[in-house]
N, C-alpha and C positions, 0 to 999 in steps of 0.2 A: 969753645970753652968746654970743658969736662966737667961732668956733672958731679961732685963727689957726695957720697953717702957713707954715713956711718955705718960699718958691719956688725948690726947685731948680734949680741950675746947669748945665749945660752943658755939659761938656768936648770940643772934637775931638780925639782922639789916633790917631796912627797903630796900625795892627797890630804892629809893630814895638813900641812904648813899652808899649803892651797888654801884648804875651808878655812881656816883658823886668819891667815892674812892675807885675804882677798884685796882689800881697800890697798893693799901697799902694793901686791904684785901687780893690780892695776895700774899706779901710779905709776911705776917706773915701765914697764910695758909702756907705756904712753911717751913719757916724758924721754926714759932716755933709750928708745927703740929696742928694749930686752924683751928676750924669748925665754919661754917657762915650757918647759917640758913634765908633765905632771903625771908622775910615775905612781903607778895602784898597783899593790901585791908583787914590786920586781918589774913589773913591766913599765912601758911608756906607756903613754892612754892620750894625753889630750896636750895638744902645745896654745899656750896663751899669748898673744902678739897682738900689738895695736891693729886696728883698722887699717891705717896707711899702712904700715909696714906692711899686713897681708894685700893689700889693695897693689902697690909697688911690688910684693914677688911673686902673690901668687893669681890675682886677676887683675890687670891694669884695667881700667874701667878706658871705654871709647871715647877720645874728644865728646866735649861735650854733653854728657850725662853725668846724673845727680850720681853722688859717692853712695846715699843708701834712700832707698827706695820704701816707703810701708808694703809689708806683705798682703796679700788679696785679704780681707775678711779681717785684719788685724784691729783691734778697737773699738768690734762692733760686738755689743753684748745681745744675747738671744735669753730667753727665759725673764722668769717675774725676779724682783731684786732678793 
């Protein structure tokens, strides 16, 4: 049986539409596997894609290992509050 996946989409949006609708580009990045390419000053800068989706193209994680892992030192506060 063949595996079929949906081929993600594409989106250019500016920085601007990025800061302004983060909660939605979220949303569909998630739900329905879309890619934001988030363009500053003319250029590309930064692409936005679910977890899976980068998980699936661009690091398959190895049988058996957790999908995200806590960073060393993450969580742990140092200084008076």
């Amino acid at each position: 049986m063949i595996k079929q996946t949906s081929i993600p989409v594409n989106n250019v949006i500016s920085a601007l539409t990025a800061r302004t609708q983060l909660g939605q580009i979220l949303r569909r990045a998630t739900r329905n596997n879309e890619r934001f390419v988030v363009d500053r000053r003319g250029e590309p800068s930064v692409v936005i894609m679910s977890i899976k989706d980068y998980v699936d193209t661009m690091a398959p994680a190895p049988s058996g290992s957790k999908l995200c892992r806590p960073l060393p030192g993450a969580g742990v506060r140092t200084g008076s509050p």
